[in-house]
C-alpha positions as CSV (number, residue, x, y, z in Angstrom):
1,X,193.4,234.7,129.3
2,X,192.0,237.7,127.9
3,X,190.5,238.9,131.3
4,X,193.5,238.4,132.8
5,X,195.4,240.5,130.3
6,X,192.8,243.6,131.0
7,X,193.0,243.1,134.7
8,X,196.8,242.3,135.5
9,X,198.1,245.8,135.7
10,X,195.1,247.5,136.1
11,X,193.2,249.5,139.0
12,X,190.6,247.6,139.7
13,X,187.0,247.8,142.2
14,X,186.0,244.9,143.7
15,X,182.1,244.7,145.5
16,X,181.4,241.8,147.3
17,X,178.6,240.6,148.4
18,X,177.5,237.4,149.9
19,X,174.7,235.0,149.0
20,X,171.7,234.4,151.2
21,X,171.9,230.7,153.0
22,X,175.1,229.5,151.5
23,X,177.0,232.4,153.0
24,X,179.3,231.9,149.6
25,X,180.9,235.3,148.9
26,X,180.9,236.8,145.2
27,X,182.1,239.8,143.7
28,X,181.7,242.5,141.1
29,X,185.0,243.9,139.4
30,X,185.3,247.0,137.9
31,X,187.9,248.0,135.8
32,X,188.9,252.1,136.6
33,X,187.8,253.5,140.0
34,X,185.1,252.7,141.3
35,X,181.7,250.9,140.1
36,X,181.5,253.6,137.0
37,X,184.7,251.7,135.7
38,X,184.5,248.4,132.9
39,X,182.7,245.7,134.5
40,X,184.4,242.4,134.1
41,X,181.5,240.3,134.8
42,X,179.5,242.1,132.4
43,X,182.2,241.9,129.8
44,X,182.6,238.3,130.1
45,X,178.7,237.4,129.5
46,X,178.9,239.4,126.5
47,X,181.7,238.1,124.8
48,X,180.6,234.6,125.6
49,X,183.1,233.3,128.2
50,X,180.7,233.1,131.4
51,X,177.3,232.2,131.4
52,X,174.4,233.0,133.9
53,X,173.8,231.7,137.1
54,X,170.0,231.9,137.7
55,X,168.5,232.0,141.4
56,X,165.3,233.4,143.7
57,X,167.1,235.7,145.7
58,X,168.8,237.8,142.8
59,X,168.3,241.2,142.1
60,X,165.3,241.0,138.8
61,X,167.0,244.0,137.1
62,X,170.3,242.8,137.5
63,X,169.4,239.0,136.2
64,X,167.3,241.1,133.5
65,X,170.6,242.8,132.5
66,X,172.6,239.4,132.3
67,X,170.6,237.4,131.0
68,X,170.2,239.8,128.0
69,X,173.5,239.9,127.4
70,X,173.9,235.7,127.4
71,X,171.3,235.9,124.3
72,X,173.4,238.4,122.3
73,X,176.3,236.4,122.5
74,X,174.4,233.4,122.1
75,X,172.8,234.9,119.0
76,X,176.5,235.8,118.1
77,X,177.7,231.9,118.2
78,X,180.1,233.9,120.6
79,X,182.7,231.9,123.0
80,X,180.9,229.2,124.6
81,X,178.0,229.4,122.3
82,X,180.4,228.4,119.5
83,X,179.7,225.0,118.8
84,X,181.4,224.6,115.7
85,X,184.9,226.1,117.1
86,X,184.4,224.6,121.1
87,X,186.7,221.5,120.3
88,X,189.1,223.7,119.1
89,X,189.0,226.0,122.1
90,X,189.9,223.3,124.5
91,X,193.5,224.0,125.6
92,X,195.8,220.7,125.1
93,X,198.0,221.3,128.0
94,X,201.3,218.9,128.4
95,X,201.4,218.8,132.4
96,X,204.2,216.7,133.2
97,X,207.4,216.4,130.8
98,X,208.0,213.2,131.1
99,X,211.4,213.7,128.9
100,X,212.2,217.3,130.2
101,X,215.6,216.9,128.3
102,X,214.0,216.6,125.0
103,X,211.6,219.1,125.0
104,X,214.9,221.5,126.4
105,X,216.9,220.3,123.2
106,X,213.8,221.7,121.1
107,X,214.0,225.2,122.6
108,X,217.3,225.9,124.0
109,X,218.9,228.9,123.0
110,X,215.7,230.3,121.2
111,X,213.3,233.3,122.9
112,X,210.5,231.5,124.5
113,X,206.6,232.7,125.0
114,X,204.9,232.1,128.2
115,X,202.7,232.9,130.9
116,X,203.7,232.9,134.6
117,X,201.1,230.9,136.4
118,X,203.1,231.1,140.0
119,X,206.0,231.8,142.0
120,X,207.2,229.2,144.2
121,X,210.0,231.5,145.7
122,X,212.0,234.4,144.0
123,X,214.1,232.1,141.8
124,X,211.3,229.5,140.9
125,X,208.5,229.8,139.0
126,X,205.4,227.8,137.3
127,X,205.2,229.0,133.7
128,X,202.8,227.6,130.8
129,X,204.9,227.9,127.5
130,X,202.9,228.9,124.1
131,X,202.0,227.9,121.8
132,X,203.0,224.6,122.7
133,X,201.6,224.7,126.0
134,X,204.2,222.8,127.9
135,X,203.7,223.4,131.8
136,X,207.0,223.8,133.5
137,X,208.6,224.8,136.6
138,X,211.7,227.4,135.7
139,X,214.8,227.7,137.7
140,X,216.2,231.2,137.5
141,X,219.7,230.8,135.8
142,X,222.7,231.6,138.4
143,X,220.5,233.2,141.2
144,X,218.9,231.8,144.7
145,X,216.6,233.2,146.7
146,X,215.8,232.4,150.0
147,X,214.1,229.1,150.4
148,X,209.7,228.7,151.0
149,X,209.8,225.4,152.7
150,X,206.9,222.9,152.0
151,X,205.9,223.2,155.6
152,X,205.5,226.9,155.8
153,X,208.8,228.0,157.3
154,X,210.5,230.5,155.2
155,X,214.5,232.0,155.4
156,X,214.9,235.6,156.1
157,X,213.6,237.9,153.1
158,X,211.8,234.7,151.3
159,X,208.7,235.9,151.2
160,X,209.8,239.6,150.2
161,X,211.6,237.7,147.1
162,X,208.4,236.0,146.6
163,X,206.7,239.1,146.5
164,X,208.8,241.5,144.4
165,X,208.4,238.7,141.5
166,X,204.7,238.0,142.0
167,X,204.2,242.2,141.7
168,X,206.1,241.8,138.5
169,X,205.7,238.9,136.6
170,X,202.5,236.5,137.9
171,X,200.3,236.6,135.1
172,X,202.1,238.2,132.7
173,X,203.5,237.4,129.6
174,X,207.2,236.6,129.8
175,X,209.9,235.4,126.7
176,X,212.7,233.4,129.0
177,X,215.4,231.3,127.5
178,X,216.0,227.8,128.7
179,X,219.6,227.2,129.3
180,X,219.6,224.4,130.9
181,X,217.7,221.2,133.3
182,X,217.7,219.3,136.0
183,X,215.1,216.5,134.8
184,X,215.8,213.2,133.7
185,X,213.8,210.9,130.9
186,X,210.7,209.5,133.3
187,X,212.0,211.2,136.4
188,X,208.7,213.1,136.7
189,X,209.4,214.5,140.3
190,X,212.3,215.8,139.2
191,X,212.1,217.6,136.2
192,X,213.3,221.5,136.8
193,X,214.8,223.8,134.1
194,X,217.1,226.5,134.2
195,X,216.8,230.0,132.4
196,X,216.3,233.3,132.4
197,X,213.1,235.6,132.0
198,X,214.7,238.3,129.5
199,X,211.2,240.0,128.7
200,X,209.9,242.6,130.1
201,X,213.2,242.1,132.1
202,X,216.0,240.4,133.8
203,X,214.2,239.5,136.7
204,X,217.6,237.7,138.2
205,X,219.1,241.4,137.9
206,X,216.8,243.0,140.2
207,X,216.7,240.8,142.6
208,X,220.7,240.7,142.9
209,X,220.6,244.4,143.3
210,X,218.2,244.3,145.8
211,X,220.0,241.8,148.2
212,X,217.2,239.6,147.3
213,X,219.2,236.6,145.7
214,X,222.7,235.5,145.7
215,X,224.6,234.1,142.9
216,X,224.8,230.5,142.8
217,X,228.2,229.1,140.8
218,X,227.1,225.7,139.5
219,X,224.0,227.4,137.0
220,X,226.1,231.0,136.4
221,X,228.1,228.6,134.3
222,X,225.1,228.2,131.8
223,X,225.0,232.0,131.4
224,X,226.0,234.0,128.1
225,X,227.5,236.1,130.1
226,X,228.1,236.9,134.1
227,X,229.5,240.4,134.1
228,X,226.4,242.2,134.9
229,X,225.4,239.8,137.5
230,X,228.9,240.4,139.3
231,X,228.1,244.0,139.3
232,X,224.4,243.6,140.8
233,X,226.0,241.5,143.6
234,X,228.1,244.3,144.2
235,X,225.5,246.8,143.9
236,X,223.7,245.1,146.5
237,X,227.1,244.5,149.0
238,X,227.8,247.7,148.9
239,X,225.0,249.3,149.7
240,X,224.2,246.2,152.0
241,X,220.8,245.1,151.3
242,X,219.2,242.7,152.7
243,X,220.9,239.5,152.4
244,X,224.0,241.2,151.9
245,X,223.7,242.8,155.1
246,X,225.0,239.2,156.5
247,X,226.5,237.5,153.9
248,X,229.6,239.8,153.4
249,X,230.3,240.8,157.1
């Protein structure tokens, strides 16, 4: 989690090399530009989060440098190297909710940490809640984007939706509110809930007001408040963007 903090955001260098024989490509990042930048690999050795892969056909200096670091964080009882605190360590993650209405009557209402591990379209995303690391799929609250079908076809502007969240919000930290869900007790293929990401944004607001999304009646319902979405969807018709190009001829 850490690494992913320091790099989401971040310029970054990647070098990539390949390895003799297994033809298996690795890589070198580098935080900054270019390879004078913060290197990732490097910092993960040290603080005990990666070990070291050992092998004939690596550069002696290089293995010399890494293999250094492992012993100072394993002199450290660093990260991996802990083995009083690696129990501890082990994430406890709750993958399916098999009772999605309970754990919603828990947190409704109330700002919510998580992380957003991916974006199925523009209005649906995969977030791990903390600390109570609940995985769930998120439903944005009053807004559709086009649809990314399971076998590959996409509606016009899906994939642009897709993207303007994933630029924004995969792998960052986001506070959304649940307001509502789909899922019923034991219905484990169905098990969707509705809400809003309100930190660092209102993602539903930018996409209205780029003709990325249209408002969807039956979940605006479950809003505070739908004023401000009214307005983006007229932003967006006047200035006729994207989907509004067609959907208010």
């Amino acid at each position: 989690r850490r690494v992913r903090e320091a790099v989401v955001s971040t310029q970054s260098t990647g070098v990539e090399y390949v390895i003799p024989k297994s033809d298996r490509k690795c890589c070198l990042v580098y935080l900054g530009n270019g390879v004078e930048g913060l290197c990732i690999n490097e910092e993960m050795v040290k603080a005990g989060w990666a070990g070291v892969r050992s092998g004939q056909n690596k550069n002696a200096e290089e293995m010399a440098k890494y293999e250094g670091l492992l012993a100072e964080a394993a002199a450290a009882g660093l990260g991996i190297h802990n083995e009083e605190g690696r129990e501890a360590a082990v994430r406890n993650v709750t993958w399916t909710q098999e009772d999605p209405r309970a754990l919603f009557d828990e947190m409704k209402g109330k700002p919510v940490s998580g992380v957003v591990e991916s974006v199925r379209d523009g209005s649906t995303i995969r977030l791990l809640l903390l600390p109570s690391m609940n995985y769930i799929t998120l439903m944005l609250t009053g807004v559709r984007c086009a649809a990314i079908k399971p076998d590959g076809t996409t509606e016009e502007h899906a994939e642009e939706a897709r993207y303007a969240v994933e630029s924004r919000l995969l792998n960052r930290d986001v506070e959304i509110i649940l307001e509502g869900t789909s899922g019923n007790i034991g219905n484990s293929r169905n098990q969707n809930f509705v809400g809003a990401v309100v930190k660092p944004g209102n993602i539903s607001l930018f996409l209205l007001k780029e003709g990325l999304a249209k408002c969807v009646d039956w979940s605006m319902k479950l809003l505070p408040e739908t004023e401000s979405y009214r307005a983006a969807v007229k932003s967006a018709k006047l200035a006729k963007k994207r989907l509004c190009r067609t959907l208010f001829q």
